[in-house]
Every structure is written in structure tokens, then in C-alpha cells.
N, C-alpha and C positions, 0 to 999 in steps of 0.2 A: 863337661863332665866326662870320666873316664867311662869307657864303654864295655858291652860284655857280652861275648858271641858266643853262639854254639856251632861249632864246628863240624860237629856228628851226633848221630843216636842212633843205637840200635837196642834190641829187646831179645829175648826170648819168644817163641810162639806160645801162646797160653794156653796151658793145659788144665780139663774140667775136672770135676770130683772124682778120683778116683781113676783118673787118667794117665797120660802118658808120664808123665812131671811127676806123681805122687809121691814117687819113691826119693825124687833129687834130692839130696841133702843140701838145705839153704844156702849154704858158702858155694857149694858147685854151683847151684842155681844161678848166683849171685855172679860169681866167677865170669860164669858166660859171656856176660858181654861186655864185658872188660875186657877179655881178650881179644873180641868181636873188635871191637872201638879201637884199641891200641893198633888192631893187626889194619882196619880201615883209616885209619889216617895218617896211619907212618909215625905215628909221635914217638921218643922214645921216652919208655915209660917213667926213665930216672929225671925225668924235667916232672914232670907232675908232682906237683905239691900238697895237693890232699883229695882224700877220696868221700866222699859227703853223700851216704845212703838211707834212704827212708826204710825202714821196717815196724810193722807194729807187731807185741805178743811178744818181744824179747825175750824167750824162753827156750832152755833146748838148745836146738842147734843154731839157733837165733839168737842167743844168747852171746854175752862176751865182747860186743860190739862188732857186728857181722860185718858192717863196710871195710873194716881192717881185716878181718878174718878175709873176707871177697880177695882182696885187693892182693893177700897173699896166696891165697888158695889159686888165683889165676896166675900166679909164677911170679909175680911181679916184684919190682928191690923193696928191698922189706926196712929202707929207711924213709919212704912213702907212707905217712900216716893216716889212719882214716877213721870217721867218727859217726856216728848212730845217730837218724834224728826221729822224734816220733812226735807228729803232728798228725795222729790219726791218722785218718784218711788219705789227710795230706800230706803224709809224711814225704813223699819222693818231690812233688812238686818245691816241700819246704825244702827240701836239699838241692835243688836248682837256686833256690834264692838264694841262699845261705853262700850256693859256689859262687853266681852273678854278684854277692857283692862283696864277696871276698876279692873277686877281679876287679872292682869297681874301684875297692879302696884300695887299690896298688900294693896290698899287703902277699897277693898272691896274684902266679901267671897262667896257671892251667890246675882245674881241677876238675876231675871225673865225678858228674853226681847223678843219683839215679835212687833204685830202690831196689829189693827183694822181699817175695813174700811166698813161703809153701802152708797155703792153709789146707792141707790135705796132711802133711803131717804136722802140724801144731795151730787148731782152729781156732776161727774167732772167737773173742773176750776170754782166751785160755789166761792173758795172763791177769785178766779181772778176778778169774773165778781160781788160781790158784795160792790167794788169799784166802780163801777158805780153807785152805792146812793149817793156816797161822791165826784162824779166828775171826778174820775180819769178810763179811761176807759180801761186802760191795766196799770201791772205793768212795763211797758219799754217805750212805746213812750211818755209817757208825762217828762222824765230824761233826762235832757240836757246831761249828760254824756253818755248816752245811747248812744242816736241818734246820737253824735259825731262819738263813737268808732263803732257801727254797722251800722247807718242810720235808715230809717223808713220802712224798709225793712218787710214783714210778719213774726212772729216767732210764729209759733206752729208746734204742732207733726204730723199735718196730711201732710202739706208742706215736715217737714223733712222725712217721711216718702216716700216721692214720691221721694224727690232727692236721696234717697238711693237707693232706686229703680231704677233710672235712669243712676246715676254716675257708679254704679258695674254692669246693661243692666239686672237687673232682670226681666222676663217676666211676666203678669200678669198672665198665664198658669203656670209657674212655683211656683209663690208664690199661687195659688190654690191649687199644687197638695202639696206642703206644710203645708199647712191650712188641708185640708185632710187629711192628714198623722197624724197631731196634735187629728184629734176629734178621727181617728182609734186607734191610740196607749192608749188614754186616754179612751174609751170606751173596750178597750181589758185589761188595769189593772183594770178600777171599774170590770170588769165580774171574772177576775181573785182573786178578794178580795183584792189586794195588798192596797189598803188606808186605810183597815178596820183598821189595829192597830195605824192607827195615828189619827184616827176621834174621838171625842165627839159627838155624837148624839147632836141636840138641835131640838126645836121646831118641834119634828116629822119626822126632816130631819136627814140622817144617811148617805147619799150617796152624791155625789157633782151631783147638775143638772143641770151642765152647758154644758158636752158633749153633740153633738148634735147627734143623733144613723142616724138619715133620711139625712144629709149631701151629697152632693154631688157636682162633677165638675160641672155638668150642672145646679143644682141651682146658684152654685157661678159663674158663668158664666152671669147668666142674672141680678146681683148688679149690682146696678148703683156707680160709682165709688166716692170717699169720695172728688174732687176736680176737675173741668171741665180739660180736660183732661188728666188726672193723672192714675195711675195704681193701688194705692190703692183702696181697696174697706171693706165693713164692714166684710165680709166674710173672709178675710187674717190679721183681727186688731183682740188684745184682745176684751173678752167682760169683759162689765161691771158687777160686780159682788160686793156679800158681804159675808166676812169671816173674821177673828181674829185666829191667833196663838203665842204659848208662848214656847219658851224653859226656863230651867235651866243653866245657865250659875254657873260654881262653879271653885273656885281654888283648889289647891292640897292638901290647909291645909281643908277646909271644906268636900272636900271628905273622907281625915281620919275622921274630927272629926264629923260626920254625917253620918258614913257609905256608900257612896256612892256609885253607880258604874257607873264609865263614859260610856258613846256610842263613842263617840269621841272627839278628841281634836283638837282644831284650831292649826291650821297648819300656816295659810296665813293670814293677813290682808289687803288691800287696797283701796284706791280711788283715781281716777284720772280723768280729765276733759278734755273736745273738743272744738271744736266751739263750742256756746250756739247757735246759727242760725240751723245748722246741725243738733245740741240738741242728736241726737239718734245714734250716733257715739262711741261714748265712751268706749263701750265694748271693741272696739278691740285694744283701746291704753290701757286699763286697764288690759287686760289679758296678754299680752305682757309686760308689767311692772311687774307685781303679779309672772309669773314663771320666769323671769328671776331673782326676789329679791327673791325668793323662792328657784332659785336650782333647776326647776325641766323644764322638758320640757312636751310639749302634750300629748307625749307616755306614761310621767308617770302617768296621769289621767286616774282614770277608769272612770268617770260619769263627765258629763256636765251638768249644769244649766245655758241655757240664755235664758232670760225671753221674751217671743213672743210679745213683744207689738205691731208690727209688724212683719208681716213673712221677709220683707228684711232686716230690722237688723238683724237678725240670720242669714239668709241666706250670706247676706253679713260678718258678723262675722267671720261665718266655713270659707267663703272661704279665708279672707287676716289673721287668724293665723292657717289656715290649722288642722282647726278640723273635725276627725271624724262625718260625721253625724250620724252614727250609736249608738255614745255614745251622743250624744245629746238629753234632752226633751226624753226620753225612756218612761216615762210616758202621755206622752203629755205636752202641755204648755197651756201658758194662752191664744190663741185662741180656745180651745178645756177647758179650767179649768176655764179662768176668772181670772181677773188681778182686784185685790180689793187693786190698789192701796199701801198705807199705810203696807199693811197688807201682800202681795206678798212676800216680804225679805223672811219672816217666812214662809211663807206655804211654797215653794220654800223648803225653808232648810228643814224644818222636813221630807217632800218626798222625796226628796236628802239625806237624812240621812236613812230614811228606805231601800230606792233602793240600799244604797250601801250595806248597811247590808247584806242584800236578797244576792249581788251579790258574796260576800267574796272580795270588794276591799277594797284596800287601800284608794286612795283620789279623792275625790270628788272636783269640781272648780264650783263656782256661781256667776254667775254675770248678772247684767240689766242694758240698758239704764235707764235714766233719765233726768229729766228736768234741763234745764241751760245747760245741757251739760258733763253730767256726768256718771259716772261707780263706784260702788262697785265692789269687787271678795273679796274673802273668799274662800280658802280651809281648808277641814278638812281632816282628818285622824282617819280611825275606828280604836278603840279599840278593 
């Protein structure tokens, strides 16, 4: 079978609410590290054949199809096409698959895929809720086929968030010292350097400033919880954040004829779905599918990626396919990093790819919740 590498990754540093980043306009955002990427691996950018970017909230300056907007906005020849994919959550991760099997099926030889997301200027479920000009006040209860097959039942992630919480009896103590755990580890690699060689500098900013250094159980103890009597609270959820990152996706022929040198190659692809109710389930039907169609079991993973958008979905994760915590978030997650959305897949992977490096493994496993009810995973394999 034809193979599919990544070459490079880099990102942006992630900037928190109201931070450094807040003003970027998404195509700059976006821009960034595609010029990063191009200027890192010498490629020249007229061999690249499509540019494959996750964003969610398409609105604004997100609008238009932003990974061609990106792709031009960083200077690039503007006969380089590029295309929008929105898998929620997963949207940047789905645009690595999208590239990997676009290299697969020899229909293409290098494609740049990645995400961007500014939710500081266009926040989440903005473009849910900008249905509501045109009448329609959610995308589900006004669909007679909806309400048939689910009813008119609540559907969001703060809901599914608590019933994960509930169904597996996670404590809100427990998912604190969690949450905690996340800003420790992620302020002990920014002190340690480990992101400096994945980061692009932008706008002054060179560090991610979304760890929080002053954290602690007894602040998160006195949040007020995200739904009257529920256990989530803002203190155990991602934050909101803004960042863009890009790998090199390449086949085997463009790495001879381009000189290449891979980091690694995709081992694994998948996605599989849950309830849409539950919505934040996913992961753990998806990773269970991904190593069994893979061949490989838990033990053979050296590094974990599942994405914090919640501390009980991970939490609940490790425990029903029996993951180490210790190879889990090693760097921290998007509680302690910031979940930009769109753009997650990507950072995710390029940290995941550095950390494996660093550690001399073999394969790394990624996977996130998302909206509708769904999971990505992706393993790779270092070179």
C-alpha cells in the first residue's frame, strides 16, 4: 500500500481570551504557519497540490473557505487550491486524513493540512446561533426527522459533559485534581523548552499563554458549576483559545523527488460515531476500532493524545479502554493549552509528534471528541 508521511509541523503559540492573538485576523492567523512550513522544509510551494484546513464557525473572516484564503494570504502561487473541512472538533485532525489519503491514492504528492481558529473574534456556536436571524433557532429541533428519531430533548456539550460525568460516577474532586494535573504538566514543558521547536513566533507572542501558573484546587473548588446541579464546571472544560497549525503531508514519490526527510508516517486512520445526544462519547468506540483494525493493542502505544474538552471524557476514556494515565496529555491538554477549535487536530499532532521524537517511540495514538457524536484517531509511527 502506498504510504503517507509528514514531513514537518509547526503552529502558532496559543493565545487565551482576550490575549495576544485576539486581534489576528484568521487568514493571518492561518497564514502563519504555512509560511513557517514552506520556509522549514525548503519545499517549493508551486509543487504543493492542495491545502486542506479544519475550521469551525465559518463566519466573518472565516468565511469564504479560509484554507485558500490562508494559503494566499501567506504569499503563496495562487494556482494552489485549497478547501475547508468541518468535523467539529475534529476538524484539523480530519484534514490530515483527508491529505494522508489523498497521498495514498496517488491522486496527489504534497499537501499542507492543518487548521485555524480565532475564537476571540468569532466564538463558539456563533455559526449555530447566527440562525437565529433567519428563524431557525438551533440546527436540530426545528427537523421533523430530528425530533422523530431523538425528541426535543437538550443537545449540547455541557449537558453531555455532566452525563459522562455521571454515568462513569466521576467526582468533581476528581476531575479538579485532573484539570490540575493538565496546567502542572503543561507549565513544566513550556519551563522545560520542549514547544520551542514547534512554535512560530507571531505578533510578540512566542510562548502559549493559556497555562495557568496560580491554579489551584481551592480556586477550582469555589466555580460555579456550568449547569444547576451538574459537576462540570469552567475550571475542568477547555478554554477558549486562538492558534493555526500546518503539517507537510507527502508521498514516497515526492519525498525522492524533493529530497525529503520524513518525521513519520501514518500508521492508522479512522473515524467512528456515537450517540449525537451523549455527542462526547466517541473516543472510546473510536480507539477500540482504530487498534483492533491496526494490529496493535494499548501496550503498543508509547504516547496518548485525547483531547481535554472535558476532564470526564478522558477520564472516562483511560478508564473503559484501559489507558495508561501516565502516557496520556504528558504535555498537558486543552484545559491547561486551549482547544481552538478548528485548529486542535493540528496542534495536537505536531506536540504529539515532537513528544514522540524526544521520547525514542515508536507510535503515538490521537484522538478527540466531537460534535454529532463523533471521534477521529490517527496513529503514527516515527521514523
Amino acid at each position: 500500500m502506498a504510504e503517507a508521511y509528514i514531513i514537518d509541523a509547526v503552529r502558532t503559540p496559543i493565545g487565551r481570551k482576550k490575549g495576544s492573538l485576539a486581534g489576528v485576523h484568521s487568514a493571518d492567523l492561518g497564514a502563519h504557519p504555512i509560511k513557517a512550513l514552506m520556509a522549514r522544509t525548503g519545499i517549493d510551494p508551486a509543487a504543493v497540490d492542495d491545502v486542506v484546513y479544519g475550521c469551525t464557525e465559518t463566519i466573518g473572516p472565516q468565511a469564504g473557505d479560509i484554507a485558500r484564503t490562508c494559503w494566499l494570504v501567506a504569499g503563496m502561487p495562487d494556482h494552489v487550491p485549497g478547501v475547508t473541512v468541518d468535523r467539529q472538533c475534529g476538524s484539523a485532525q480530519q484534514a490530515v486524513h483527508f491529505a494522508a489519503q489523498a497521498v495514498m491514492s496517488g491522486t496527489q504528492d504534497l499537501v499542507v493540512a492543518g487548521g485555524v481558529q480565532n475564537l476571540n473574534m468569532i466564538p463558539i456556536s456563533a455559526a449555530m446561533m447566527v440562525g437565529q436571524y433567519y428563524g431557525v433557532p438551533d440546527p436540530f429541533s426545528t427537523s421533523p426527522g430530528w425530533v422523530e428519531r431523538y425528541g426535543t430533548q437538550e443537545v449540547n456539550q455541557f449537558r453531555s459533559a455532566d452525563m459522562i460525568a455521571e454515568k462513569w460516577d466521576i467526582s468533581r474532586a476528581a476531575m479538579e485534581v485532573f484539570a490540575l494535573e493538565s496546567h502542572r504538566k503543561a507549565v513544566a514543558a513550556i519551563d522545560a523548552g520542549r514547544f520551542k521547536g514547534e512554535i512560530a513566533p507571531l505578533n510578540g507572542l512566542d510562548t502559549d499563554e493559556t497555562p495557568r501558573r496560580d491554579t489551584s484546587l481551592e480556586k477550582m473548588a469555589a466555580l460555579k458549576t456550568l449547569r444547576e446541579g451538574g459537576r462540570v464546571h469552567a475550571g475542568v472544560s477547555s478554554q477558549n483559545a486562538d492558534c493555526s497549525a500546518a503539517l507537510l503531508i507527502a508521498s514516497a514519490q515526492a519525498v525522492k523527488d524533493h529530497g525529503l526527510r520524513p518525521r513519520a508516517r501514518i500508521h492508522h486512520m479512522s473515524v467512528r460515531g456515537d450517540d449525537p445526544v451523549w455527542m462526547l462519547t466517541a473516543p472510546i468506540r473510536a480507539t477500540r476500532y482504530a487498534l483492533e483494525r491496526a494490529g496493535l493493542t494499548v501496550d503498543d502505544i508509547d504516547l496518548f493524545e485525547s483531547n481535554e474538552a472535558f476532564a470526564p471524557v478522558v477520564i472516562a476514556w483511560i478508564k473503559e479502554c484501559g489507558i495508561p494515565p501516565e502516557k496520556v496529555n504528558v504535555n498537558g491538554g486543552a484545559i491547561a493549552l486551549g482547544h481552538p477549535l478548528g485548529a486542535t487536530g493540528a496542534r495536537i499532532m505536531t506536540t504529539m509528534l515532537n513528544e514522540l521524537e524526544r521520547r525514542n517511540g515508536r507510535y503515538a495514538l490521537q484522538t478527540m471528541c466531537e460534535g454529532g457524536g463523533q471521534a477521529n484517531v490517527t496513529i503514527i509511527e516515527r521514523l
